[in-house]
mmCIF file as Biopython writes it, N, C-alpha, C and O atoms, coordinates in Angstrom:
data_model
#
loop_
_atom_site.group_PDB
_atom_site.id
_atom_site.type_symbol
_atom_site.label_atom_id
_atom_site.label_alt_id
_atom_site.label_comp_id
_atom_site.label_asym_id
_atom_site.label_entity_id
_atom_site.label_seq_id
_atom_site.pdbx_PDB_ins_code
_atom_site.Cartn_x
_atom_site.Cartn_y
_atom_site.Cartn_z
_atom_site.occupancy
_atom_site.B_iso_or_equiv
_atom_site.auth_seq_id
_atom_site.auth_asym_id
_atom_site.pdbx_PDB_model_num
ATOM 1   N N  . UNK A ? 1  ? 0.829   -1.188 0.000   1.0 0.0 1  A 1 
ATOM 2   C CA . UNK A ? 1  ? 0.000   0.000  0.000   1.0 0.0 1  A 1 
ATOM 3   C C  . UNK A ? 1  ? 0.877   1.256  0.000   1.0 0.0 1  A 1 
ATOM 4   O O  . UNK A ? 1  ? 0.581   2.168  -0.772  1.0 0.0 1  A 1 
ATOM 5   N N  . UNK A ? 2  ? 1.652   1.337  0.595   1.0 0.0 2  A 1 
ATOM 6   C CA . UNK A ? 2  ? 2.861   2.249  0.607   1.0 0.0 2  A 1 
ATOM 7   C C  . UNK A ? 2  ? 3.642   2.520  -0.344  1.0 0.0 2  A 1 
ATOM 8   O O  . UNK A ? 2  ? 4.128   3.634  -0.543  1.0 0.0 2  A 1 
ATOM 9   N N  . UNK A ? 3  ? 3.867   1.338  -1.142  1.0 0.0 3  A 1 
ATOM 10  C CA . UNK A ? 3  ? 4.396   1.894  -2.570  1.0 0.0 3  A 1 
ATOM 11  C C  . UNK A ? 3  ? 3.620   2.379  -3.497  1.0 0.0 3  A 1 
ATOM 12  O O  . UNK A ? 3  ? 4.161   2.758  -4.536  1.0 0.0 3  A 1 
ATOM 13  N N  . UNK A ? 4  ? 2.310   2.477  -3.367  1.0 0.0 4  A 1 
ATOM 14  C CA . UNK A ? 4  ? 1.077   2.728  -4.011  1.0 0.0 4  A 1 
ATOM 15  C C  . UNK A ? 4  ? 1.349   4.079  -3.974  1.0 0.0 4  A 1 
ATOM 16  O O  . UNK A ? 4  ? 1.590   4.743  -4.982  1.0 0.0 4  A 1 
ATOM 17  N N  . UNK A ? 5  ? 1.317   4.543  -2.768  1.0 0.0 5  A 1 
ATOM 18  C CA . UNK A ? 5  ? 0.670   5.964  -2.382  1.0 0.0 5  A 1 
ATOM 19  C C  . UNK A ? 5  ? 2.038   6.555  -2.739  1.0 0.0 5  A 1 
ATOM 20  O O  . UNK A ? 5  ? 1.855   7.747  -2.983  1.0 0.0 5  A 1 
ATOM 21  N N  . UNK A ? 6  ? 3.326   6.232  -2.873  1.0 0.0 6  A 1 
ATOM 22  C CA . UNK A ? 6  ? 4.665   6.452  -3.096  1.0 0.0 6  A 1 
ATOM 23  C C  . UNK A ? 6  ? 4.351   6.955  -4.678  1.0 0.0 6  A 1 
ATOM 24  O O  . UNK A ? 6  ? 4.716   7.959  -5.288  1.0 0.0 6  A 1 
ATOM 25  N N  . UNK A ? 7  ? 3.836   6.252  -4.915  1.0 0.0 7  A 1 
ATOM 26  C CA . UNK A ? 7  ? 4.260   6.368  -6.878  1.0 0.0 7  A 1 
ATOM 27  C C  . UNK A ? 7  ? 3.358   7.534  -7.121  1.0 0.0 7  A 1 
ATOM 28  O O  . UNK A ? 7  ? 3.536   8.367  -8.011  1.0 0.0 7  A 1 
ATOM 29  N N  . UNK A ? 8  ? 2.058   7.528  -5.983  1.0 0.0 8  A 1 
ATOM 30  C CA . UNK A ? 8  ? 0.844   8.556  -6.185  1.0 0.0 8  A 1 
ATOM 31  C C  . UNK A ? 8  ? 1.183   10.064 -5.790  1.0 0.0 8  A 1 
ATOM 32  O O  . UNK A ? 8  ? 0.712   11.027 -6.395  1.0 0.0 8  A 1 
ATOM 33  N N  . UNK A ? 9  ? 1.986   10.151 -4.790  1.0 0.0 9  A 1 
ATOM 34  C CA . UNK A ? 9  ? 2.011   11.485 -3.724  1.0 0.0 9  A 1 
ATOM 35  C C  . UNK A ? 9  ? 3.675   11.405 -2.922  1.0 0.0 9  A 1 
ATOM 36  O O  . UNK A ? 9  ? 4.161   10.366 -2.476  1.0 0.0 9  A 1 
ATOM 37  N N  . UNK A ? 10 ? 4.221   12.529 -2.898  1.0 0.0 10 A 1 
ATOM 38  C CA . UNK A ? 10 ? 5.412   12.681 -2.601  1.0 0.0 10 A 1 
ATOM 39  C C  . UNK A ? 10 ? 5.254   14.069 -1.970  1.0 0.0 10 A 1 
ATOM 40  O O  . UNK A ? 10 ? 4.773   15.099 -2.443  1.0 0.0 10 A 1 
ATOM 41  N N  . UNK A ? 11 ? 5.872   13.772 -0.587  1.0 0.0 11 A 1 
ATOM 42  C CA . UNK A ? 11 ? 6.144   15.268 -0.089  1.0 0.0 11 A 1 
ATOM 43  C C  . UNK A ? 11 ? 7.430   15.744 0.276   1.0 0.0 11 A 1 
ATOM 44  O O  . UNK A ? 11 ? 8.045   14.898 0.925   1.0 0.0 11 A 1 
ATOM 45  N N  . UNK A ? 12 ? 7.985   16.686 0.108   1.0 0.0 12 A 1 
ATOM 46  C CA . UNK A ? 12 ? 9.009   17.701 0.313   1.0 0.0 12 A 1 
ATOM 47  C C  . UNK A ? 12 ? 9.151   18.734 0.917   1.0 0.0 12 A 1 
ATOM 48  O O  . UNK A ? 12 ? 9.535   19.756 0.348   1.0 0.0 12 A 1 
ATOM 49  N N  . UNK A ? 13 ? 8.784   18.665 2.583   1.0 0.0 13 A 1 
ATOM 50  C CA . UNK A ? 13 ? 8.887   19.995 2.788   1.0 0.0 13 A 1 
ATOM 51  C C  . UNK A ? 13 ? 7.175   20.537 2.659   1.0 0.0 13 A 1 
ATOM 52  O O  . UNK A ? 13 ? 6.309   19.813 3.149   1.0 0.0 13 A 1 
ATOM 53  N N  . UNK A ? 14 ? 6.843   21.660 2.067   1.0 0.0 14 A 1 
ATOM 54  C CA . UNK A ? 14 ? 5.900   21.840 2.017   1.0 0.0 14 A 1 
ATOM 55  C C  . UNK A ? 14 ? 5.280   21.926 0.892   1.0 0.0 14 A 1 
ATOM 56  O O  . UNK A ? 14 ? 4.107   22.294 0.819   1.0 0.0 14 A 1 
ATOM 57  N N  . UNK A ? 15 ? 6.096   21.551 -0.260  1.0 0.0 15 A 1 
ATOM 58  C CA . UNK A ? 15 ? 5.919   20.949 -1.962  1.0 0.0 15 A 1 
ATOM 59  C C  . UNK A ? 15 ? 5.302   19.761 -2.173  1.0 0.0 15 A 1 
ATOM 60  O O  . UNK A ? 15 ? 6.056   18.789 -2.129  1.0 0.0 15 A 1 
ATOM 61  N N  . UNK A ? 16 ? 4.292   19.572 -2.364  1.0 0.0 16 A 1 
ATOM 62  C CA . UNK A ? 16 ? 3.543   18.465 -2.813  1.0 0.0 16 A 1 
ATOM 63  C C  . UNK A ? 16 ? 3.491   17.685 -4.209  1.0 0.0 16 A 1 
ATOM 64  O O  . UNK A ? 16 ? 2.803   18.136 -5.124  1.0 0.0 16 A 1 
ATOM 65  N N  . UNK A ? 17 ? 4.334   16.342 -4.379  1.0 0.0 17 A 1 
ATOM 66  C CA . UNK A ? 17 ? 4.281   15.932 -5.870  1.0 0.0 17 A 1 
ATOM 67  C C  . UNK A ? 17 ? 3.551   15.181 -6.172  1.0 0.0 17 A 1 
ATOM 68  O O  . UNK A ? 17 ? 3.626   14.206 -5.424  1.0 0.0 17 A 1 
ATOM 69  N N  . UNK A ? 18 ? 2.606   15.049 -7.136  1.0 0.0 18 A 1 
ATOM 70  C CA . UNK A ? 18 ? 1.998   14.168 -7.618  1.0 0.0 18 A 1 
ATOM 71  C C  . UNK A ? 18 ? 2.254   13.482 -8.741  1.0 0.0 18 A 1 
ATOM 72  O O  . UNK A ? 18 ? 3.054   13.963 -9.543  1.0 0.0 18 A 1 
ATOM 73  N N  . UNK A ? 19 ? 1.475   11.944 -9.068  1.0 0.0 19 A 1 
ATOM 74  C CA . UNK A ? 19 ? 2.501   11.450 -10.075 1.0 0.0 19 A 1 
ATOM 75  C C  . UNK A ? 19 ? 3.533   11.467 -10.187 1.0 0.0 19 A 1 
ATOM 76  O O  . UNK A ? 19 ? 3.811   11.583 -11.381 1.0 0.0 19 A 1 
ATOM 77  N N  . UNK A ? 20 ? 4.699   11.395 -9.340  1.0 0.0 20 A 1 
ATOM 78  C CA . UNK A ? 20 ? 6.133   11.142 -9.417  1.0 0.0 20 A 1 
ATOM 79  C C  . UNK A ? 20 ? 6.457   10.032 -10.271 1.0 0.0 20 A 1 
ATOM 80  O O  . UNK A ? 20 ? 7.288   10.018 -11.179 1.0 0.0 20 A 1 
ATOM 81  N N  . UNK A ? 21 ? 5.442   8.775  -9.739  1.0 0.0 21 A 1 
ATOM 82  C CA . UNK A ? 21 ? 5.977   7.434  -10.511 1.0 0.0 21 A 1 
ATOM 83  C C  . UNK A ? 21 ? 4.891   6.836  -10.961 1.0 0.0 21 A 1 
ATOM 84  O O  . UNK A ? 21 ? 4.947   5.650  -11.285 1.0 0.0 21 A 1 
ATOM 85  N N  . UNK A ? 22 ? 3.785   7.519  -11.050 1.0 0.0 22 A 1 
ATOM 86  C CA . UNK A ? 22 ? 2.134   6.371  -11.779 1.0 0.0 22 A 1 
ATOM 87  C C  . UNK A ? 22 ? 2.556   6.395  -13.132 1.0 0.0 22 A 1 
ATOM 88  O O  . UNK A ? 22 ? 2.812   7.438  -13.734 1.0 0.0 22 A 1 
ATOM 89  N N  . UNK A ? 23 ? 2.636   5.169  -13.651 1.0 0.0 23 A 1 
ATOM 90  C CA . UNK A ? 23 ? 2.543   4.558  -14.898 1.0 0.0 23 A 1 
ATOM 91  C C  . UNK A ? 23 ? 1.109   5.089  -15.538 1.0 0.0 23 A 1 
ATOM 92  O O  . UNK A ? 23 ? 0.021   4.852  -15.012 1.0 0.0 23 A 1 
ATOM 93  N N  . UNK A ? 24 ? 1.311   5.957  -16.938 1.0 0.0 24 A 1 
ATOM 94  C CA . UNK A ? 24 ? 0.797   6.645  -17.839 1.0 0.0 24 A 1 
ATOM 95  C C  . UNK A ? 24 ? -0.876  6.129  -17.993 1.0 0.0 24 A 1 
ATOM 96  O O  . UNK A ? 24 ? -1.926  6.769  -17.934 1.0 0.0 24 A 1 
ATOM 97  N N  . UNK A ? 25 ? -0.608  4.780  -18.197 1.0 0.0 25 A 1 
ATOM 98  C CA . UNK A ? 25 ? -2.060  3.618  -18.288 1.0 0.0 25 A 1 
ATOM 99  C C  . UNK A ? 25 ? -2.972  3.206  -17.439 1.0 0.0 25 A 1 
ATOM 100 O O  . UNK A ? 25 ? -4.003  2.693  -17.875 1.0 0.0 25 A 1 
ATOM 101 N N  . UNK A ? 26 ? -2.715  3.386  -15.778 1.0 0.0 26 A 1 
ATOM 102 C CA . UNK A ? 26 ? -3.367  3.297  -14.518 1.0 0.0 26 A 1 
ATOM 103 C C  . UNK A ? 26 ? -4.270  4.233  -14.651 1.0 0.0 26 A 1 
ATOM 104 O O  . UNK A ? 26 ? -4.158  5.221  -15.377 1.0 0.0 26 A 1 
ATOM 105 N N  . UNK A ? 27 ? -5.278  3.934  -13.895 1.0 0.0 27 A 1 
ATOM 106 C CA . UNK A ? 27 ? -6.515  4.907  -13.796 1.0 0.0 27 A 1 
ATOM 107 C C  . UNK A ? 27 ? -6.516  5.126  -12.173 1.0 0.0 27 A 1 
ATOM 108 O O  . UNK A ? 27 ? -6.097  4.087  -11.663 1.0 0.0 27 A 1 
ATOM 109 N N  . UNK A ? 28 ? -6.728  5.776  -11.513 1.0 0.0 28 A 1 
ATOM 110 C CA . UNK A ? 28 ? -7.171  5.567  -9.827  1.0 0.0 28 A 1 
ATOM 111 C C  . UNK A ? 28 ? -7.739  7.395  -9.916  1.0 0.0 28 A 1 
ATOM 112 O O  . UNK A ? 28 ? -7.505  8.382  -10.615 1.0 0.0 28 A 1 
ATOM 113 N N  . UNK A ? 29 ? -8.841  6.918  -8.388  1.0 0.0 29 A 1 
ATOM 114 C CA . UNK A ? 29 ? -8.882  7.860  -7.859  1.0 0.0 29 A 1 
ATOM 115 C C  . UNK A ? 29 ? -9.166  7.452  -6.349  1.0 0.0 29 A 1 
ATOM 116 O O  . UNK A ? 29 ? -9.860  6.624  -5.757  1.0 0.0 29 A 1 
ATOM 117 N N  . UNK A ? 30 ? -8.057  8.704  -5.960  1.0 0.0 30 A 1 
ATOM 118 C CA . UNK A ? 30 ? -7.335  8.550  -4.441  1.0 0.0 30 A 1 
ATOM 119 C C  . UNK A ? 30 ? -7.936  10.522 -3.521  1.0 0.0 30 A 1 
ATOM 120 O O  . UNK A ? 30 ? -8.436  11.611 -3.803  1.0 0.0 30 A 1 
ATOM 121 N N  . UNK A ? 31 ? -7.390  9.747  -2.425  1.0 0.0 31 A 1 
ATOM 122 C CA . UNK A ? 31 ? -7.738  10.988 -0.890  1.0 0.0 31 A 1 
ATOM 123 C C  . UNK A ? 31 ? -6.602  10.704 -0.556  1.0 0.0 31 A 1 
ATOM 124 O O  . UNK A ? 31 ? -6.309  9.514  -0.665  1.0 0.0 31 A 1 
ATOM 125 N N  . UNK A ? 32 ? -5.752  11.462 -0.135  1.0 0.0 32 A 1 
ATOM 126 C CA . UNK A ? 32 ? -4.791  11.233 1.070   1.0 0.0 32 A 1 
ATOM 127 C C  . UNK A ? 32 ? -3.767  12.528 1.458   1.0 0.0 32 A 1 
ATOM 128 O O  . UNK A ? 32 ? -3.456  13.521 0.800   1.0 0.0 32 A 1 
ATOM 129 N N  . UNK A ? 33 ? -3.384  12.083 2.805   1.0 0.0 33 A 1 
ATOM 130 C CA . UNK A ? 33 ? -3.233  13.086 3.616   1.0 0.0 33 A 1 
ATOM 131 C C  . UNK A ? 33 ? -1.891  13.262 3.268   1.0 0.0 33 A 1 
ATOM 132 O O  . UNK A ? 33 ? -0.969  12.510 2.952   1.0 0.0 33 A 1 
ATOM 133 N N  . UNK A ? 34 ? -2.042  14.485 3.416   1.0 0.0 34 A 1 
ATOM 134 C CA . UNK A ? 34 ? 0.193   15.369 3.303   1.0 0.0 34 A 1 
ATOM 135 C C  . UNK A ? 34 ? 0.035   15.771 4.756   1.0 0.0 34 A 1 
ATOM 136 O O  . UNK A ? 34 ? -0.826  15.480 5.586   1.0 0.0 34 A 1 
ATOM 137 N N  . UNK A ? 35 ? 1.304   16.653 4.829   1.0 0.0 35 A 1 
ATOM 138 C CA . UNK A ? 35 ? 1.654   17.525 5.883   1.0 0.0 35 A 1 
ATOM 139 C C  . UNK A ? 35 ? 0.803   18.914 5.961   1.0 0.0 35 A 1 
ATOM 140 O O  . UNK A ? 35 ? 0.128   19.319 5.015   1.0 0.0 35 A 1 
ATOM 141 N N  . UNK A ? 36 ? 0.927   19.637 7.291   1.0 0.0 36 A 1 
ATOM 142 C CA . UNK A ? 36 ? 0.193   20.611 7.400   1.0 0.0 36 A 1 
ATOM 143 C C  . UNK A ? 36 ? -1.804  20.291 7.389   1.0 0.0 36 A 1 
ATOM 144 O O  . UNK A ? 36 ? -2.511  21.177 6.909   1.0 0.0 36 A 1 
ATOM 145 N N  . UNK A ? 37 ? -2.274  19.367 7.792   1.0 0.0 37 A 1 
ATOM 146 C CA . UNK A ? 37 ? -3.658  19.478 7.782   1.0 0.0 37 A 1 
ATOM 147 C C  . UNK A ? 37 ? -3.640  19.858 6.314   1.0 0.0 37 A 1 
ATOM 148 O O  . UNK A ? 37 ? -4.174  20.913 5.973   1.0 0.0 37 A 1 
ATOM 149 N N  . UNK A ? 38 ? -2.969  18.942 5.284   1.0 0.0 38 A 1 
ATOM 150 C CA . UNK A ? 38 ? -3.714  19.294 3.644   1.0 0.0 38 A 1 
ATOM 151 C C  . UNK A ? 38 ? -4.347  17.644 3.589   1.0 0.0 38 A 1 
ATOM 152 O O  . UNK A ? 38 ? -3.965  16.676 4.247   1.0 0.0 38 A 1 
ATOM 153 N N  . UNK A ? 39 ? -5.319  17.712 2.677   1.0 0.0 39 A 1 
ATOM 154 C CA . UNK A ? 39 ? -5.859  16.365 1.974   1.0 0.0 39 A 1 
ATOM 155 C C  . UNK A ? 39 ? -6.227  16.692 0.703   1.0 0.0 39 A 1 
ATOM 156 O O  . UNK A ? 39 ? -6.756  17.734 0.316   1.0 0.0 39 A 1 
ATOM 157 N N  . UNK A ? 40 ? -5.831  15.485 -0.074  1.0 0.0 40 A 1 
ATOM 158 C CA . UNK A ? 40 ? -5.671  16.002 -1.555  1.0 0.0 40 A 1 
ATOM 159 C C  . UNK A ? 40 ? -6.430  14.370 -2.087  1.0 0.0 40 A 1 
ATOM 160 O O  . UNK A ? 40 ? -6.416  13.184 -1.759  1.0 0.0 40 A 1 
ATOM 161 N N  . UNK A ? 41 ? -6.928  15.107 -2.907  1.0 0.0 41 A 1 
ATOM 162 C CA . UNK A ? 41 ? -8.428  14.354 -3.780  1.0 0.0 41 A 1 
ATOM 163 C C  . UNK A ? 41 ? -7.930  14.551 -5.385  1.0 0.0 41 A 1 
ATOM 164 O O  . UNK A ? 41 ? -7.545  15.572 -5.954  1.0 0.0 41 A 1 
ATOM 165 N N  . UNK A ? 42 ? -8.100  13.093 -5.919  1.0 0.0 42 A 1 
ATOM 166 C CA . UNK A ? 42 ? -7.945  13.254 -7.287  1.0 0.0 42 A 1 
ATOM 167 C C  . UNK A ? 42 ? -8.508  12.340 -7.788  1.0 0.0 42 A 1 
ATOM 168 O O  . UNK A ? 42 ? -9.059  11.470 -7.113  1.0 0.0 42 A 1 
ATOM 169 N N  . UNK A ? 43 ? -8.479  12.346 -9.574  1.0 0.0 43 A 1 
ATOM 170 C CA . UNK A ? 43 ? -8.527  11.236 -10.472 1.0 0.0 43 A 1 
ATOM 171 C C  . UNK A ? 43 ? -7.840  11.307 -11.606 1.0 0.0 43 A 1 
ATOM 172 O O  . UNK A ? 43 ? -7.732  12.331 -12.281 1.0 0.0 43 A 1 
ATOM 173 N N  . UNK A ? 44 ? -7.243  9.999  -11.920 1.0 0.0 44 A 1 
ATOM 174 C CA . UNK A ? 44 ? -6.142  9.951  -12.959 1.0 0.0 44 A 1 
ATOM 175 C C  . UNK A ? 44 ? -6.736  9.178  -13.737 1.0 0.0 44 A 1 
ATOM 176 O O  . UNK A ? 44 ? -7.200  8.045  -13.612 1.0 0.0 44 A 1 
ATOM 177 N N  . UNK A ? 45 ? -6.659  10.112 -14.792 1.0 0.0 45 A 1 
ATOM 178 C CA . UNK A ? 45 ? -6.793  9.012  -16.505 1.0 0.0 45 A 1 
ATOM 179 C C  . UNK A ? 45 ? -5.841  9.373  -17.621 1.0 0.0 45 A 1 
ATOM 180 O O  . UNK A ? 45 ? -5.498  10.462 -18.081 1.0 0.0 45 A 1 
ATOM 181 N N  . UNK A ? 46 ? -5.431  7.791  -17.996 1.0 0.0 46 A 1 
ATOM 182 C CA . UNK A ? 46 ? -4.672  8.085  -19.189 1.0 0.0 46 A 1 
ATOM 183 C C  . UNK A ? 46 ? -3.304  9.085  -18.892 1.0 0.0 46 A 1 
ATOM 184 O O  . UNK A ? 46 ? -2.848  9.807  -19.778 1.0 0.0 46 A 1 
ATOM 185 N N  . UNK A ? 47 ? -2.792  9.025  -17.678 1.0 0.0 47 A 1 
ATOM 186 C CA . UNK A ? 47 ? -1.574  10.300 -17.200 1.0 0.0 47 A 1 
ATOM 187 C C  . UNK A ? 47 ? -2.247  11.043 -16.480 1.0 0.0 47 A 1 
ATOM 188 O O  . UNK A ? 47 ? -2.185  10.861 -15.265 1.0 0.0 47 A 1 
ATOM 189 N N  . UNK A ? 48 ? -2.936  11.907 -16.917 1.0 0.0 48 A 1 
ATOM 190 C CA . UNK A ? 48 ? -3.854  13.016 -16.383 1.0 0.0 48 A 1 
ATOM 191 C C  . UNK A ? 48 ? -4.502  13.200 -15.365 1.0 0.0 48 A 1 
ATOM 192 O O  . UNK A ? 48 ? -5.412  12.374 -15.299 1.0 0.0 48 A 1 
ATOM 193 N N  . UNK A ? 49 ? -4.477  14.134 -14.220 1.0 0.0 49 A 1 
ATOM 194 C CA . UNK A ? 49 ? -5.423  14.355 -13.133 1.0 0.0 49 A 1 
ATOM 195 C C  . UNK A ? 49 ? -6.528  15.078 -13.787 1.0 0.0 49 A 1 
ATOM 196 O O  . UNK A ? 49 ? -6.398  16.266 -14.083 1.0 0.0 49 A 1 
ATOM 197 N N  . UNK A ? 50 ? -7.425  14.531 -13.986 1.0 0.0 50 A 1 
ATOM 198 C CA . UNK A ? 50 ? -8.868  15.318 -14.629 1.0 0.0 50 A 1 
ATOM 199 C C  . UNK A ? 50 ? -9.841  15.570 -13.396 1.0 0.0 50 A 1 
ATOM 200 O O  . UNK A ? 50 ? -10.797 16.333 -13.538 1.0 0.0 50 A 1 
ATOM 201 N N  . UNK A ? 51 ? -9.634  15.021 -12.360 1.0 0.0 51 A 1 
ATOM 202 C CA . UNK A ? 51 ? -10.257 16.303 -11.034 1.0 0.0 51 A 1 
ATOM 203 C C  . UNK A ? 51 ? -8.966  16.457 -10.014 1.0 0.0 51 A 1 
ATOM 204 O O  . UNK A ? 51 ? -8.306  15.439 -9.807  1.0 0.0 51 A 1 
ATOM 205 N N  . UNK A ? 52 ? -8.638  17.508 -9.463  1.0 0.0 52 A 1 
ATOM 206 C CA . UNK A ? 52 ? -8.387  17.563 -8.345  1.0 0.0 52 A 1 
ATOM 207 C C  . UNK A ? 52 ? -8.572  18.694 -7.587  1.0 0.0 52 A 1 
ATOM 208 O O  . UNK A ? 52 ? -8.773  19.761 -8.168  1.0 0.0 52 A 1 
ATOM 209 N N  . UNK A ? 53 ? -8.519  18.610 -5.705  1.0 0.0 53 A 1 
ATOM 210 C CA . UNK A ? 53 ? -9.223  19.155 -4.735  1.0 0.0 53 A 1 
ATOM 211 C C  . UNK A ? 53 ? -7.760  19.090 -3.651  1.0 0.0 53 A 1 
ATOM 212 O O  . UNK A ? 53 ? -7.121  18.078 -3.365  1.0 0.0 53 A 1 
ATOM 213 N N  . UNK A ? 54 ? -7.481  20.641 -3.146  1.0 0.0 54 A 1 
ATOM 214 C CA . UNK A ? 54 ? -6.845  20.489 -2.295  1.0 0.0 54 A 1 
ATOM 215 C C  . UNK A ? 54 ? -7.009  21.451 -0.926  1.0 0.0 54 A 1 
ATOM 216 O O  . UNK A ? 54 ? -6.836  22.668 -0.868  1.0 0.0 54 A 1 
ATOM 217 N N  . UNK A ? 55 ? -7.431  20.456 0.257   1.0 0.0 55 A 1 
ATOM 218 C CA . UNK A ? 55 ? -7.796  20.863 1.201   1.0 0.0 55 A 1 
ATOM 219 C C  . UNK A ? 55 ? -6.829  21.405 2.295   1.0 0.0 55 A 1 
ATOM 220 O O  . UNK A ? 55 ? -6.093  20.581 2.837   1.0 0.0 55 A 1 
ATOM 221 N N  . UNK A ? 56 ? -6.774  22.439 2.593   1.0 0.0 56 A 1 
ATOM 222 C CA . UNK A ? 56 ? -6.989  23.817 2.589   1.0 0.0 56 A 1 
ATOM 223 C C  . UNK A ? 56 ? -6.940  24.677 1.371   1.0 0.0 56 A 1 
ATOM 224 O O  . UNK A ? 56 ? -5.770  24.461 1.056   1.0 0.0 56 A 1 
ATOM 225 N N  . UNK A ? 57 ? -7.270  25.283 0.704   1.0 0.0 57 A 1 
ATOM 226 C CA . UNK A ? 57 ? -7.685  25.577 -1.020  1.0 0.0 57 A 1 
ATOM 227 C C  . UNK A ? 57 ? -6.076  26.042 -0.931  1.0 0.0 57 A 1 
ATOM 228 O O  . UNK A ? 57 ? -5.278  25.643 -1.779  1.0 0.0 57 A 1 
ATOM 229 N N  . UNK A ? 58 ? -5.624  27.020 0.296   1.0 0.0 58 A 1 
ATOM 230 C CA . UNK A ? 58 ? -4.564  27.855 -0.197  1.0 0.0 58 A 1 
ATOM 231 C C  . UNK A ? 58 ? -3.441  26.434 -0.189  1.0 0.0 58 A 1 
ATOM 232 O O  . UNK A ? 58 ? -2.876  26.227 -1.263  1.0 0.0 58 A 1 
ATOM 233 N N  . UNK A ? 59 ? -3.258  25.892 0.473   1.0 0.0 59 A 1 
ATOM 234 C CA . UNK A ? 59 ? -2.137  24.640 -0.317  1.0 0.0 59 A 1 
ATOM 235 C C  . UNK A ? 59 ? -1.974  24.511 -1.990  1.0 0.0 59 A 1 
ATOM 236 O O  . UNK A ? 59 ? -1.042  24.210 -2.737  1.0 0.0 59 A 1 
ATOM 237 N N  . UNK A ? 60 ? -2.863  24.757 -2.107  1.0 0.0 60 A 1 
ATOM 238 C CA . UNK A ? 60 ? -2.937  24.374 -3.584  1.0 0.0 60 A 1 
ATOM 239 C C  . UNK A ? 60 ? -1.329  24.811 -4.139  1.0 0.0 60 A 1 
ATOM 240 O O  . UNK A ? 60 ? -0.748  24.047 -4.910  1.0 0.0 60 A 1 
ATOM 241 N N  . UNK A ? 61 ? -0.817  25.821 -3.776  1.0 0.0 61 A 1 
ATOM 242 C CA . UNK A ? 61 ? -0.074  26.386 -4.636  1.0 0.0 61 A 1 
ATOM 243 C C  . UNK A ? 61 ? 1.205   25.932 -4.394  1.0 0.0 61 A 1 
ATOM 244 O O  . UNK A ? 61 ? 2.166   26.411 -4.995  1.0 0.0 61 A 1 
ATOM 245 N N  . UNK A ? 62 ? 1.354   24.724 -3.263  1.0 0.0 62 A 1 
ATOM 246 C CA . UNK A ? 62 ? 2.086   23.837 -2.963  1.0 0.0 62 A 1 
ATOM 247 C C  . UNK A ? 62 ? 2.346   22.658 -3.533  1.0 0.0 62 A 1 
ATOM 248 O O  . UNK A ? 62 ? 3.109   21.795 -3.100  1.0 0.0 62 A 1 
ATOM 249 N N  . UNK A ? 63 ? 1.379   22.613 -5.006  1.0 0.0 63 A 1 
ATOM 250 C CA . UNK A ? 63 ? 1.371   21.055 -5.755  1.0 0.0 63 A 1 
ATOM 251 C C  . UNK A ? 63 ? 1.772   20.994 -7.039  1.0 0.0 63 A 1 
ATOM 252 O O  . UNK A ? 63 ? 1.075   21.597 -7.854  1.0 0.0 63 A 1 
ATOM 253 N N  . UNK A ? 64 ? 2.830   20.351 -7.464  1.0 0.0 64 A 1 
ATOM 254 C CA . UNK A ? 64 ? 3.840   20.206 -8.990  1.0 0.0 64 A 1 
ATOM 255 C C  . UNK A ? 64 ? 2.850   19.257 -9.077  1.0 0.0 64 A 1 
ATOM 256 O O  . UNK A ? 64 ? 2.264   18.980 -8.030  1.0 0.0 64 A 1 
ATOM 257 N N  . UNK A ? 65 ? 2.492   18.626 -10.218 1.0 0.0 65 A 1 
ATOM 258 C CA . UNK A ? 65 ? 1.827   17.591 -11.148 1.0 0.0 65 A 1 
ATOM 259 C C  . UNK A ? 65 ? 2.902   17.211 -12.176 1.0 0.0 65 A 1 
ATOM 260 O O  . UNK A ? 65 ? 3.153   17.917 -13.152 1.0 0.0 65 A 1 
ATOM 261 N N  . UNK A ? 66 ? 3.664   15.789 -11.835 1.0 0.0 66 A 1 
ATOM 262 C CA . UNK A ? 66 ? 4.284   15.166 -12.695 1.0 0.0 66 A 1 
ATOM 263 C C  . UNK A ? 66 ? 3.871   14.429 -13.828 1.0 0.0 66 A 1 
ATOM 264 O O  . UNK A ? 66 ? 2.961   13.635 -13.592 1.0 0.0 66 A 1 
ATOM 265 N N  . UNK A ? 67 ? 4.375   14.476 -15.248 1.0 0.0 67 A 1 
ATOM 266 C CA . UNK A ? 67 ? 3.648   13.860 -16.329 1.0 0.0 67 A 1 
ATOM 267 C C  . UNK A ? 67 ? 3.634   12.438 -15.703 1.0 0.0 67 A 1 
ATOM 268 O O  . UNK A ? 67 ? 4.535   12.176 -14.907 1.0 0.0 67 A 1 
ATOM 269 N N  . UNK A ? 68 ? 2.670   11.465 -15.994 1.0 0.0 68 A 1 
ATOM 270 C CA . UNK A ? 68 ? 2.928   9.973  -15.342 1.0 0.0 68 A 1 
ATOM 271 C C  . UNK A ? 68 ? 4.065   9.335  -16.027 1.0 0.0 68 A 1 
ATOM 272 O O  . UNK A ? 68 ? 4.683   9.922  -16.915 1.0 0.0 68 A 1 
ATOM 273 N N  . UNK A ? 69 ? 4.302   8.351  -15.701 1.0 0.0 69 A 1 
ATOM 274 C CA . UNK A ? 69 ? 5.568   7.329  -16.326 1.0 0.0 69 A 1 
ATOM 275 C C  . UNK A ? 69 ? 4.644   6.699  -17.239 1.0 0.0 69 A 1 
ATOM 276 O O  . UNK A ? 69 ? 3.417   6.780  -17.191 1.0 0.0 69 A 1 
ATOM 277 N N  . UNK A ? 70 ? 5.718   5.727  -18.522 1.0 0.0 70 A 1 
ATOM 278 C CA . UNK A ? 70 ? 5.343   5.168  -19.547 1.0 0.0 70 A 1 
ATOM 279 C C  . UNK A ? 70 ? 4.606   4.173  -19.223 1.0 0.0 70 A 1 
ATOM 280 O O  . UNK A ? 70 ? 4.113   3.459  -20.096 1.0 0.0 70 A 1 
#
């Protein structure tokens, strides 16, 4: 489960990465918690986050979106 959420969400400090390591072809949609009281809501298709939600709104500006892996 941990390598799951690894490939999904990466934190740094107060930089939030997503998709670091999801393979391009996976579909998911995930909740999960970072640092600072943030929770971050998404869905991935085809590479792409086509929703996402980040709780406290102002975090937001704390989140890189990595292209997915092949």
């Amino acid at each position: 489960m941990m390598t799951l959420e690894l490939m999904i969400m990466q934190t740094d400090g107060r930089r939030i990465q997503l998709l670091p390591a999801w393979p391009k072809d996976w579909t998911a949609e995930f909740k999960l918690h970072a640092p600072y009281q943030t929770v971050v809501k998404a869905h991935v298709e085809n590479g792409r986050i086509t929703h996402l939600q980040v709780t406290p709104p102002e975090r937001a500006k704390d989140v890189v979106v990595h292209t997915a892996a092949r």
